[in-house]
C-alpha positions in Angstrom: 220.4 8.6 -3.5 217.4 9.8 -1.9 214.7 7.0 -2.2 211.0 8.4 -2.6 208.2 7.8 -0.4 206.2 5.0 -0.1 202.6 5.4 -1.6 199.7 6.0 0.7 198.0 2.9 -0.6 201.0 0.8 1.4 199.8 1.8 4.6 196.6 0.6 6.3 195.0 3.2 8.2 192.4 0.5 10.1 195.5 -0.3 12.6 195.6 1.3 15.8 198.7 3.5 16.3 200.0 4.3 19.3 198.2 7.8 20.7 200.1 10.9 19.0 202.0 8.5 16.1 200.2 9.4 12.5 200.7 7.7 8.8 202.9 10.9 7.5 205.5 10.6 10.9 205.4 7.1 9.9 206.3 7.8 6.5 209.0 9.7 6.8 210.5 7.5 9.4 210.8 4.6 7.0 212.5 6.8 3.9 215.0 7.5 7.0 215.9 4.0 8.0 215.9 3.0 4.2 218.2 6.0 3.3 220.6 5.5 6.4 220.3 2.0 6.3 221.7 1.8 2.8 225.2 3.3 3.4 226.2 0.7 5.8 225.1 -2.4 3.5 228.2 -3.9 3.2 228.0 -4.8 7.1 225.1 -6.8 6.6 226.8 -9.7 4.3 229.8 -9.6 6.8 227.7 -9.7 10.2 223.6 -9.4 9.5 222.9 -9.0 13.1 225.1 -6.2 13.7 223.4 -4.7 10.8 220.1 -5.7 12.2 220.8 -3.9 15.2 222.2 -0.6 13.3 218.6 -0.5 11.3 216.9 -0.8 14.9 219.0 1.8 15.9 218.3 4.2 12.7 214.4 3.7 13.5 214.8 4.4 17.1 216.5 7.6 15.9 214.2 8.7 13.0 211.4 8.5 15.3 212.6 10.4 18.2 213.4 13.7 15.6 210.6 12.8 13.2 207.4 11.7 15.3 205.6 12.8 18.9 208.0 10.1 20.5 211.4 10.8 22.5 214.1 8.9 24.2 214.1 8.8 27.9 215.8 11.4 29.9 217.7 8.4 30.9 220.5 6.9 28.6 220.9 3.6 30.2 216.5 2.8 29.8 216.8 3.8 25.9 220.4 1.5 25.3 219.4 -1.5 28.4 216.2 -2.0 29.3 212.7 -1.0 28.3 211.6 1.3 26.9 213.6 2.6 23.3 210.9 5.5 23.3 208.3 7.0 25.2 205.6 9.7 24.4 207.0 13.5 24.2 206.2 14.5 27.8 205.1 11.5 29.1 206.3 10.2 32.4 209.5 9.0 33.6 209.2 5.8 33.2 206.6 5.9 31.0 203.3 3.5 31.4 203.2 0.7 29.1 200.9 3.2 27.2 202.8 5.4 26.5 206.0 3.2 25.8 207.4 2.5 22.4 210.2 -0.2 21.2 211.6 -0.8 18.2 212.6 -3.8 16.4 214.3 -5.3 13.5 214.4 -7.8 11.8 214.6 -10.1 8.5 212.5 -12.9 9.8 208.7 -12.2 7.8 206.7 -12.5 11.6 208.9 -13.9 14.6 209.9 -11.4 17.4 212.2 -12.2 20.0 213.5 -9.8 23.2 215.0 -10.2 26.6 212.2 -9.0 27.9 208.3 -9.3 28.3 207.1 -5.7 29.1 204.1 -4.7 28.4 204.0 -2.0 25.6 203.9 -1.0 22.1 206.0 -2.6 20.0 207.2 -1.4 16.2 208.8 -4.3 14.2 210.9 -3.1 11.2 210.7 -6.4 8.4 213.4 -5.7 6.3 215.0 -7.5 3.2 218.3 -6.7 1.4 218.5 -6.6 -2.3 222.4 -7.2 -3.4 220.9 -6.3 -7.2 218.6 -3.8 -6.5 216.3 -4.8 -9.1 213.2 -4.5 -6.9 212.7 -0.9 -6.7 215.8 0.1 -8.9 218.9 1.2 -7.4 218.2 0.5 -4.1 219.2 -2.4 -1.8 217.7 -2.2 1.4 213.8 -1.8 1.1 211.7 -2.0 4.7 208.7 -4.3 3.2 206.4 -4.7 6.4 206.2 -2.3 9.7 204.5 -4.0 12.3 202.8 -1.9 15.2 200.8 -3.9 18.0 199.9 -3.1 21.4 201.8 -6.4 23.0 200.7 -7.8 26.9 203.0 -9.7 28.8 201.2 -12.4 28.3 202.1 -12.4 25.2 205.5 -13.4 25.3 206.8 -17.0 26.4 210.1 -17.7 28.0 213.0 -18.9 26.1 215.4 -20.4 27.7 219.5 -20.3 27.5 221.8 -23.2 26.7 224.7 -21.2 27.6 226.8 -22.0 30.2 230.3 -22.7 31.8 231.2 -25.1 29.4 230.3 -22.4 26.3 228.1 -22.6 23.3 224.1 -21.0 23.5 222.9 -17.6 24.1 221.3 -15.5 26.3 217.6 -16.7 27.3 215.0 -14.2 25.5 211.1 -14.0 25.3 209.2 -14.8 22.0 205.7 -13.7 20.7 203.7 -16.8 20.9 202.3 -17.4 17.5 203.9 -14.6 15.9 201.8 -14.9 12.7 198.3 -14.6 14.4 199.5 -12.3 16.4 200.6 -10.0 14.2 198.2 -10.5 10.9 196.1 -7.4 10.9 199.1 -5.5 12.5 200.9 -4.2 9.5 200.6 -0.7 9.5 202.7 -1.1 6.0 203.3 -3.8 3.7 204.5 -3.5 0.5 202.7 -5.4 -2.4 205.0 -6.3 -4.7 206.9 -8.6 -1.4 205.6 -11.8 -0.6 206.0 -15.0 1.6 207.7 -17.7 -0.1 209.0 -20.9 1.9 209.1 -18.2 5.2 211.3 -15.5 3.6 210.1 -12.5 2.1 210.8 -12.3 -1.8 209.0 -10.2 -5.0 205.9 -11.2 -5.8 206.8 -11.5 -9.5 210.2 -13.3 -9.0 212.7 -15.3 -7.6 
């Protein structure tokens, strides 16, 4: 089932887009993700980061066929380092203008990568719905798109635990204080989500 379009009133036209990106590219880039994301569902309640990365990997997608933005020429900068996206015709590699990654993720303002580059950064906040009684019928719903211009200064180093005796993970960089960092940075939000105990949940339920 084809989802429709968010309203225009979801979107806040007072934050700065990266040069080229538009509302409408940005529209249609979410009704994407949401559409693709929704046949592979079943993935997230047997492995959610797996599905966290295929919805990362949808937006990365929709983007480079349905906005000014591209892959690199190279594979191996678009699937290992930085950037996901650069500007259509823009150098190779592309200056931290001109440089676009995407994230996702179910946490409501906390972004993490193994990186610090300077660049824009596009975070897809997404929920699943197992009922989909919030907007019937449908059980993946992107609720907030961040979009910030992000220094390397920034970030803060986050260590690994991992080592030859197993256990932890690989060290990553965090935004340092996420939520002020990214408050007047959602480019869309839908109203009827809110922040309840740090998750996202409907504003006139449970």
């Amino acid at each position: 089932m084809i989802s429709p379009s968010p309203p225009d009133s979801w979107f806040d036209r007072d934050v700065a887009l990266p040069s080229g990106l538009t509302v409408g590219q940005l529209r249609r880039v979410i009704d994407s993700v949401e559409n693709e994301a929704e046949q592979f569902v079943e993935i997230y309640f047997e492995q959610a980061n797996v599905f966290s990365a295929l919805v990362g990997i949808f937006a990365a997608r929709a983007f480079s066929f349905l906005t000014v933005y591209e892959k690199p020429r190279h594979a191996d900068v678009a699937q290992q380092r930085f950037p996901d996206l650069k500007l259509r015709g823009s150098s190779d590699p592309p200056s931290p203008g001109d440089s676009l990654e995407i994230k996702a993720s179910l946490r409501p303002w906390a972004l993490q990568a193994h990186y610090n580059h300077a660049g824009w950064y596009c975070v897809f906040r997404y929920l699943v719905d197992p009922t989909g009684t919030i907007e019937p019928g449908k059980h993946v719903l992107i609720w907030r798109v961040h979009l910030a211009f992000l220094e390397a200064s920034d970030w803060k180093y986050e260590g690994s635990a991992a080592g030859a005796a197993g256990g932890g993970r690989t060290h990553t960089f965090g935004v340092i204080r996420p939520a002020t960092r990214f408050r007047n940075a959602a480019v869309f939000s839908r109203p009827d989500i809110v922040i309840r105990n740090g998750k996202p949940v409907p504003r006139n339920g449970d």
